[in-house]
MARDREN-262536 format. One record per residue (C-alpha): residue in three letters; z, x, y. Coordinates in pm, whole numbers, plus 50000, padded with zeros to 5 digits. Layout:
<nodes>
AlaZXY/...
</nodes>
This chain:
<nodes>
Unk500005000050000/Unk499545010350390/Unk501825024850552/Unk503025005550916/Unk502315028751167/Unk505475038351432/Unk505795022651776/Unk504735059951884/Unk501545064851644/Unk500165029551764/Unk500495039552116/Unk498795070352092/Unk496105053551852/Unk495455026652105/Unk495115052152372/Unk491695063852167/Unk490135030052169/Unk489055015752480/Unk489674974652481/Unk491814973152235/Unk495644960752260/Unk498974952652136/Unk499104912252046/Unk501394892052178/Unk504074874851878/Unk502404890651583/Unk502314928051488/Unk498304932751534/Unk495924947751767/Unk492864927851889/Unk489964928352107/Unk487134907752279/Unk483594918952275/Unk481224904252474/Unk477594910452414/Unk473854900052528/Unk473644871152356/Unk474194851852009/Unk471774876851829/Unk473314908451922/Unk477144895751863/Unk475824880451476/Unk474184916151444/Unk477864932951566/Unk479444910051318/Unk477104916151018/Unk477294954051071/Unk481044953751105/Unk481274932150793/Unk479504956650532/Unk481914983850678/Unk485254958750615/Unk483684949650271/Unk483754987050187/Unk487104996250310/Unk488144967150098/Unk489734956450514/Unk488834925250632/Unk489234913450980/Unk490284884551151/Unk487724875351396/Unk485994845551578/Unk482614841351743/Unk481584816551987/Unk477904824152121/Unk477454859452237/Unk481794865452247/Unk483474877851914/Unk486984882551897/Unk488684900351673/Unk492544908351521/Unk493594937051291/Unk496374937451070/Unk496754946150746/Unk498454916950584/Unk500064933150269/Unk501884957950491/Unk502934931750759/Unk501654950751017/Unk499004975151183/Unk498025005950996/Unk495985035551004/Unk493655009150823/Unk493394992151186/Unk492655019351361/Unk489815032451128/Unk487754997851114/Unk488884991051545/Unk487495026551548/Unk484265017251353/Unk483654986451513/Unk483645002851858/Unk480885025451746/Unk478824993851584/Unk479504981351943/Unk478155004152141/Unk474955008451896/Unk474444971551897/Unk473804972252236/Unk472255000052278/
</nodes>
């Protein structure tokens, strides 16, 4: 199982990736990404979902026209993990190569 990551090691992770932030009443990190329109937020999506599907990490996420929001946690460890920050990590890159 994951490991929970330390009040320290999550601040210093989320200082690395840009948009992304402590949630509110849950221990998770999330972020909204907003992009050209419905085709380039499904492409983000399907890109980000063949990396999840191989790190066996799935997120939590929601898409409503060209907006997706997402929420990382790994659920069998109660908590954000170094799991979290690899796939918020990944899904910044698919991001920024999404739109180009």
């Amino acid at each position: 199982m994951a490991e929970l990551l330390s009040a320290d090691a999550r601040k210093q992770a989320l200082g690395t990736l840009p948009g992304w932030t402590e949630l509110q009443g849950r221990d998770a990190i999330g972020k909204t990404f907003v992009f050209k329109d419905f085709n380039e937020a499904f492409g983000f999506m399907t890109r980000a979902a063949l990396v999840a599907e191989k790190m066996d990490h799935h997120p939590e996420w929601r898409n409503v026209y060209k907006t997706v929001e997402v929420v990382l946690s790994t659920h069998d460890a109660g908590g954000v993990t170094k799991l979290d920050i690899a796939l918020a990590t990944v899904m910044n890159t698919i991001a920024k190569l999404t739109q180009g």
